[in-house]
C-alpha positions as a Python dict, from the first residue, in 0.01 Angstrom:
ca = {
    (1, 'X'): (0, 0, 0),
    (2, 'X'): (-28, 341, 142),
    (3, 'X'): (231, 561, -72),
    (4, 'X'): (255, 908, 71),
    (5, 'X'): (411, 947, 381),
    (6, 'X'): (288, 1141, 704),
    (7, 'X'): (412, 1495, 732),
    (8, 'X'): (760, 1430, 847),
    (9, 'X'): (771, 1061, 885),
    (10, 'X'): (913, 835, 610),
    (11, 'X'): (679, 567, 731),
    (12, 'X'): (532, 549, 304),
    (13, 'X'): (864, 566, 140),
    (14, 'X'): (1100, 337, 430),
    (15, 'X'): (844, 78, 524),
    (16, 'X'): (553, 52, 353),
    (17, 'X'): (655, 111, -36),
    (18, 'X'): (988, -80, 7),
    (19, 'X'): (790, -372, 196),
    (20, 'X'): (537, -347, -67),
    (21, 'X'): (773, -372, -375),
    (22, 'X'): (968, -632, -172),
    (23, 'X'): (660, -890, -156),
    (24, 'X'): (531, -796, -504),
    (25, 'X'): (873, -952, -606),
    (26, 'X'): (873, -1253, -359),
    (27, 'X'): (484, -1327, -446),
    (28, 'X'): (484, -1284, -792),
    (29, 'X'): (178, -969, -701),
    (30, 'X'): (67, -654, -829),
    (31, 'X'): (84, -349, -618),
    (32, 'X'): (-184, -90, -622),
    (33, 'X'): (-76, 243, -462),
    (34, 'X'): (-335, 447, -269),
    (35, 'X'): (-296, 783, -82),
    (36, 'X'): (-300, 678, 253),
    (37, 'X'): (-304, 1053, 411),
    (38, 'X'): (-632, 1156, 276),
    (39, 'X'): (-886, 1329, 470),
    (40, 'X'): (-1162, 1150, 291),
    (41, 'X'): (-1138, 795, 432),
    (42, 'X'): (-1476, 704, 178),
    (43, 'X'): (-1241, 803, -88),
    (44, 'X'): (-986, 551, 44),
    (45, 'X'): (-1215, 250, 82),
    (46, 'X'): (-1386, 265, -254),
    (47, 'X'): (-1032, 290, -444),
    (48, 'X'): (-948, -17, -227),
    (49, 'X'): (-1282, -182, -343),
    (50, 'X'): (-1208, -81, -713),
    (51, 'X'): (-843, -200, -658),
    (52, 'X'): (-976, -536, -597),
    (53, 'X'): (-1238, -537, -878),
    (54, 'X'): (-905, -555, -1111),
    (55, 'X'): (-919, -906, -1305),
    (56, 'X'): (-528, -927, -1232),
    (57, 'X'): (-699, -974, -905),
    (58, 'X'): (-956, -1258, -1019),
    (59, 'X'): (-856, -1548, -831),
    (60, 'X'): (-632, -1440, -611),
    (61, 'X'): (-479, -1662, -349),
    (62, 'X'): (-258, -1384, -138),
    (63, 'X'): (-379, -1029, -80),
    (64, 'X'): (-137, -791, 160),
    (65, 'X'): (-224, -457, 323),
    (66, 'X'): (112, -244, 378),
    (67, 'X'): (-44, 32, 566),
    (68, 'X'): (-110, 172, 935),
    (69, 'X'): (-352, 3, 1138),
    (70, 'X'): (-498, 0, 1470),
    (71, 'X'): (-690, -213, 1692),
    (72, 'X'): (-1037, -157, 1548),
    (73, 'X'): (-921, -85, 1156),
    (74, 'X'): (-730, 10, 856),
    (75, 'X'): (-584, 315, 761),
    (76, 'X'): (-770, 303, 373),
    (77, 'X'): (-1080, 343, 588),
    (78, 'X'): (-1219, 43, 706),
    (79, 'X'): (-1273, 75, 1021),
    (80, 'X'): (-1495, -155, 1336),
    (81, 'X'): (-1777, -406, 1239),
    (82, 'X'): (-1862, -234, 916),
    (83, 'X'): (-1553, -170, 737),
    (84, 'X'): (-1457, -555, 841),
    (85, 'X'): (-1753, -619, 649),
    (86, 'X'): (-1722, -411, 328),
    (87, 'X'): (-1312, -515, 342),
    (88, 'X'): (-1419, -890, 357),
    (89, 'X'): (-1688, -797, 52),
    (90, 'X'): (-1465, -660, -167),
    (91, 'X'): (-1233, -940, -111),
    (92, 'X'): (-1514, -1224, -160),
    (93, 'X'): (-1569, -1050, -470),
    (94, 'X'): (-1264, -1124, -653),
    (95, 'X'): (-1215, -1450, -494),
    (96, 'X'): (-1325, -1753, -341),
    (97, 'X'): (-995, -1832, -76),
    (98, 'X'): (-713, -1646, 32),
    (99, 'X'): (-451, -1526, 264),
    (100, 'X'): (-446, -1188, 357),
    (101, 'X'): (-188, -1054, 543),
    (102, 'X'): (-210, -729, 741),
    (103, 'X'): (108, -570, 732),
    (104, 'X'): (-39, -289, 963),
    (105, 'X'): (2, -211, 1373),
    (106, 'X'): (-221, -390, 1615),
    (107, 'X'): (-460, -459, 1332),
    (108, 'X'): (-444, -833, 1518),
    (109, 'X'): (-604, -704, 1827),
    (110, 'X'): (-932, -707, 1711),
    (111, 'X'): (-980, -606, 1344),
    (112, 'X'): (-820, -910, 1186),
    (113, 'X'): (-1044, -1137, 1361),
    (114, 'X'): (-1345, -963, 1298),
    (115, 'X'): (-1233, -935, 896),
    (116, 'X'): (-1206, -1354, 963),
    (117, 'X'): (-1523, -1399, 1069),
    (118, 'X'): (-1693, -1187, 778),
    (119, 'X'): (-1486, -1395, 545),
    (120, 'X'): (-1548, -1749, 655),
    (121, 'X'): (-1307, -2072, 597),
    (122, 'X'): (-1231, -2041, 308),
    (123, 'X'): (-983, -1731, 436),
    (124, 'X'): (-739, -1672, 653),
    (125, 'X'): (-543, -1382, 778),
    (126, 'X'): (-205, -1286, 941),
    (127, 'X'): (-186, -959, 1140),
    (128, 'X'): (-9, -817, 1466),
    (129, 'X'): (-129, -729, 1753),
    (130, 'X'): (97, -484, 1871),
    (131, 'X'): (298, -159, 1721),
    (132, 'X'): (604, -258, 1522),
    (133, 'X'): (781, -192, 1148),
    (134, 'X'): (563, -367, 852),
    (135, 'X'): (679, -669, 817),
    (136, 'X'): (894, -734, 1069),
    (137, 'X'): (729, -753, 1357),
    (138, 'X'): (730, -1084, 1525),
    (139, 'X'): (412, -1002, 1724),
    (140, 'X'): (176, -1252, 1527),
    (141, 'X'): (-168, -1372, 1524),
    (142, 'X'): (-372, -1562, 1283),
    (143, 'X'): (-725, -1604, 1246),
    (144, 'X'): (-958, -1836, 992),
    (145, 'X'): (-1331, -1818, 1076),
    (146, 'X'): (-1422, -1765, 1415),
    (147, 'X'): (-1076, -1940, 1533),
    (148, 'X'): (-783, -1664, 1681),
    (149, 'X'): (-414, -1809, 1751),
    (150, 'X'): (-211, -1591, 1922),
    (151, 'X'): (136, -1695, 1776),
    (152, 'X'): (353, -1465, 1972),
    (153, 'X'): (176, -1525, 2298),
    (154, 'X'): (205, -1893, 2267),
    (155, 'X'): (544, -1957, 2212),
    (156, 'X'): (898, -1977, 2473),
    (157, 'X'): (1142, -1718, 2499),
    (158, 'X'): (1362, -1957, 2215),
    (159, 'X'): (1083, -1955, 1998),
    (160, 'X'): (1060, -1567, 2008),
    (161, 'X'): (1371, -1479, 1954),
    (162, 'X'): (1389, -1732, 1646),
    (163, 'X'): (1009, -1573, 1537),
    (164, 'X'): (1252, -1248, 1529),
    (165, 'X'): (1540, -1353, 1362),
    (166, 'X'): (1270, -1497, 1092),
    (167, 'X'): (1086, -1171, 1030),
    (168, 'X'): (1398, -984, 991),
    (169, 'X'): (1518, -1210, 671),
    (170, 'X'): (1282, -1257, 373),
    (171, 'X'): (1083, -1492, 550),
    (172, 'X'): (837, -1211, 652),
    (173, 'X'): (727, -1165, 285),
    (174, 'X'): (610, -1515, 316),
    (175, 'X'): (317, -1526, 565),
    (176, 'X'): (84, -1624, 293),
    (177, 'X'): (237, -1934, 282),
    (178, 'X'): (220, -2024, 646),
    (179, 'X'): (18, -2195, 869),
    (180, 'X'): (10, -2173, 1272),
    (181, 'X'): (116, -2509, 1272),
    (182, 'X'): (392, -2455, 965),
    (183, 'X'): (582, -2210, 1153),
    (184, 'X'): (575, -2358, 1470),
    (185, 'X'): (762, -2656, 1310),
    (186, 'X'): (963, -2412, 1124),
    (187, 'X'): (1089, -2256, 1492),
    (188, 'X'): (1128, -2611, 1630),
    (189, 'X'): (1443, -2659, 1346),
    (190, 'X'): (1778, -2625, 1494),
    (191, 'X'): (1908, -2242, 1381),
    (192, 'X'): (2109, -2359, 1091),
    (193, 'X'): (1808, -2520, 942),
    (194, 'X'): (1584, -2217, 931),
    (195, 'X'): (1502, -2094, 596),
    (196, 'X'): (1606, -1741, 712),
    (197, 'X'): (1632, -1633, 280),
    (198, 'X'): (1350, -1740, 67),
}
């Protein structure tokens, strides 16, 4: 998680350390803090690459990014068809499937899919493809491979504003547990059946 905010923004210590801690605890994780403001993004990427060379790492079956993103990258420096590459590397590297979930703006317009790709089946990922806090933006989209789903696009105005309700209650630490498919049936449940605390 990035862990120093952006001169005069609390966007480190209200969002991204908070959300962070938050799915640490719900995930039973680790949390490896990295200096998201530096000017040397090389830096950034290779203490994300020794990050994941940690055996508490080995094995692995969530990863999360709590950090800013954009449509072509990650703020720790990984950025178009390369960084997608050396991200989905240093991922392979510690294990062999996982979900990782890009708690980062618009990551899901491009990025994400591309990080898919490099990783194969044996991976998926969760990311947004708009602007929006953390972990509570609703604007999903999942990829595994070389197959996108546009969650938010696909579903009714109901299904939206349950998706929202949802990502404002623990639920949104939970994406690693999710399928497509899962949380569609999840939005299908009449309201008082939603699992809106986890």
């Amino acid at each position: 998680m990035s862990r120093v905010n952006r001169d005069g923004k609390r966007d480190a210590s209200g969002a991204f350390i908070p959300e962070g801690n938050a799915w640490a605890a719900a995930n039973h994780g680790h949390i490896i803090g990295i200096n998201g403001e530096q000017s040397d993004k090389g830096a950034m990427r290779h203490e994300v690459i020794y990050a994941l060379t940690d055996r508490r790492f080995q094995g692995c079956t969530q990863i999360a990014f709590f950090c800013h993103g954009w449509r072509s990258g990650l703020q720790f420096g990984f950025n178009g068809q390369t960084g997608a590459a050396c991200l989905a590397a240093a991922i392979q590297g510690c294990t062999e499937q996982a979900t990782v979930v890009l708690y980062a703006c618009s990551a899901g317009q491009w990025f994400a899919g591309e990080l898919a790709r490099n990783l194969g089946d044996g991976f998926e990922v969760w990311s947004h493809d708009a602007r929006g806090h953390t972990t509570r933006n609703p604007r999903l989209v999942w990829s595994r491979g070389d197959q996108t789903v546009e969650v938010w696009h696909d579903l009714t105005w109901r299904k939206r504003a349950k998706l929202r309700e949802l990502m404002a209650s623990n639920y949104r630490l939970m994406l690693g547990d999710q399928t497509p498919s899962t949380l569609s049936e999840i939005l299908d449940q009449a309201p008082s059946d939603i699992p809106l605390e986890s």
